[in-house]
C-alpha positions in Angstrom: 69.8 33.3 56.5 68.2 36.2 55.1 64.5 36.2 53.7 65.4 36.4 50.1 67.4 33.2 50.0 64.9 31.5 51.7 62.8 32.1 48.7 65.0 31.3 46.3 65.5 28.6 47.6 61.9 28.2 47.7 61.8 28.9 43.8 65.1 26.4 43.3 63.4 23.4 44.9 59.6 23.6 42.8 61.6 24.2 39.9 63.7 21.3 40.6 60.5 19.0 41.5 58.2 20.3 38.5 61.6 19.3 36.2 61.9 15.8 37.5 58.4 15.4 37.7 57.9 16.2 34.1 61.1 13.8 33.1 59.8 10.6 35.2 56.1 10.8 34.6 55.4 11.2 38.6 51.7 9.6 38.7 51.5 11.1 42.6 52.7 14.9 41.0 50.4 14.1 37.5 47.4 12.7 40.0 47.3 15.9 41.9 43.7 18.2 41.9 45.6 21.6 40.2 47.8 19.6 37.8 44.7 17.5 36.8 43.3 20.8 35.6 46.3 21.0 33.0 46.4 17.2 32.2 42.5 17.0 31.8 43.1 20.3 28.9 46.0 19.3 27.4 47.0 15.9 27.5 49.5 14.1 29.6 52.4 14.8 28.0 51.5 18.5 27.0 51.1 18.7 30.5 55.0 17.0 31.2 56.4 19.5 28.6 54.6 22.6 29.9 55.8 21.8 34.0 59.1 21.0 32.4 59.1 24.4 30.8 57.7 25.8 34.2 60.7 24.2 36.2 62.9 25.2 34.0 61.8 29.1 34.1 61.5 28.7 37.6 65.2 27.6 38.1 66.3 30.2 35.9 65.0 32.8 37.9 65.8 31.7 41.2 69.5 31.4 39.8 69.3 35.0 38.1 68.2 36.6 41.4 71.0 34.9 43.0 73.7 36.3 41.1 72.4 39.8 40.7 71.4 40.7 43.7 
């Protein structure tokens, strides 16, 4: 396995967990020290749609570096 799939995989999975995080209302992901920084700003469901958006662009990315490279 070379190193680049590794990390997009990498990329694929916090995308992936930051998605269904947002869409479930994870308290254990929400309850975390650095996304309490976001949720303490912004509100908790600012918060949801921003790490939706974040999974979202990370998936993205992890895909388009897939199929380019």
């Amino acid at each position: 396995m070379s190193p680049k799939y590794f990390v997009q995989g990498i990329f694929a999975v916090a995308g992936i967990i930051a998605i269904l995080a947002a869409a479930l209302n994870w308290d254990w992901f929400f309850n975390t020290q650095n996304a309490q920084l976001i949720v303490r700003n912004v509100g908790r469901n600012r918060s949801r749609l921003f790490y939706g958006v974040l999974g979202l662009i990370l998936v993205g990315m992890s895909l388009f570096f897939f199929y380019n490279s």
